[in-house]
C-alpha positions in Angstrom: 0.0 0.0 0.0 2.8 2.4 0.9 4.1 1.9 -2.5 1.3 3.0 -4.4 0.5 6.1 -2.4 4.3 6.8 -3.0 3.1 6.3 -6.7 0.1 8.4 -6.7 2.1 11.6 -5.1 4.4 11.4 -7.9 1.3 11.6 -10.7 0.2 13.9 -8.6 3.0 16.3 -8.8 3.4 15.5 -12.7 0.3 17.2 -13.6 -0.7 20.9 -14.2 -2.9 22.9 -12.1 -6.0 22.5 -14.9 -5.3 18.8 -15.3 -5.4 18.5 -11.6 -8.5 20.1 -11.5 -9.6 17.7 -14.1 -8.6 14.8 -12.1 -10.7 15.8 -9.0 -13.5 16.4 -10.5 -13.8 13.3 -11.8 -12.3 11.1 -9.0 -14.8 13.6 -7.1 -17.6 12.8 -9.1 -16.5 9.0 -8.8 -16.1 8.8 -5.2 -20.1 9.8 -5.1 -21.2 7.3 -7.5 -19.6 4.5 -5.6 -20.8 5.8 -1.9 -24.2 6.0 -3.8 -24.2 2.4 -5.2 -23.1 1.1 -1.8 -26.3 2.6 -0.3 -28.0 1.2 -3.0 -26.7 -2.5 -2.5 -27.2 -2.1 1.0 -30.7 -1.5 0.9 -31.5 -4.8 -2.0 -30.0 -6.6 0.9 -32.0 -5.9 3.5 -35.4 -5.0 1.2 -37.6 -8.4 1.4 -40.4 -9.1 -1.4 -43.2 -8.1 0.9 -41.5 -4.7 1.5 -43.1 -3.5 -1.9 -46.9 -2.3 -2.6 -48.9 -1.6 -5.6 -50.0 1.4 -6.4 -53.6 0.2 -5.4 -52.5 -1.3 -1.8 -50.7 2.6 -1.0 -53.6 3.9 -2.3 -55.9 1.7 0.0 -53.6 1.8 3.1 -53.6 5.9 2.7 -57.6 6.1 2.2 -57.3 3.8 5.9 -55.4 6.4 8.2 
């Protein structure tokens, strides 16, 4: 592990001030899309079939309260 962050710093310092702008944005942009699909697969694990209504049962349950 200690090699590759010694790797990444030295990209890092190769690249221009626009280009490293660049980067972040898209590791940046990245970085959300994989904390998003986490929460995602989290929830499809703990969902269960009989979590789910129709539009009819919601409809039914909310004409009930």
């Amino acid at each position: 592990m200690n090699l590759l962050r010694i790797r990444i710093h030295h990209l890092i310092e190769q690249l221009g001030d626009e280009e490293l702008d660049s980067v972040w944005n898209c590791t940046h942009a990245l970085h959300c899309d994989f904390y998003m699909l986490k929460a995602i697969q989290q929830v499809k694990r703990s969902q269960q079939p009989w979590d789910i209504l129709t539009h009819d049962e919601a409809v039914r349950m909310l004409m009930f309260v």
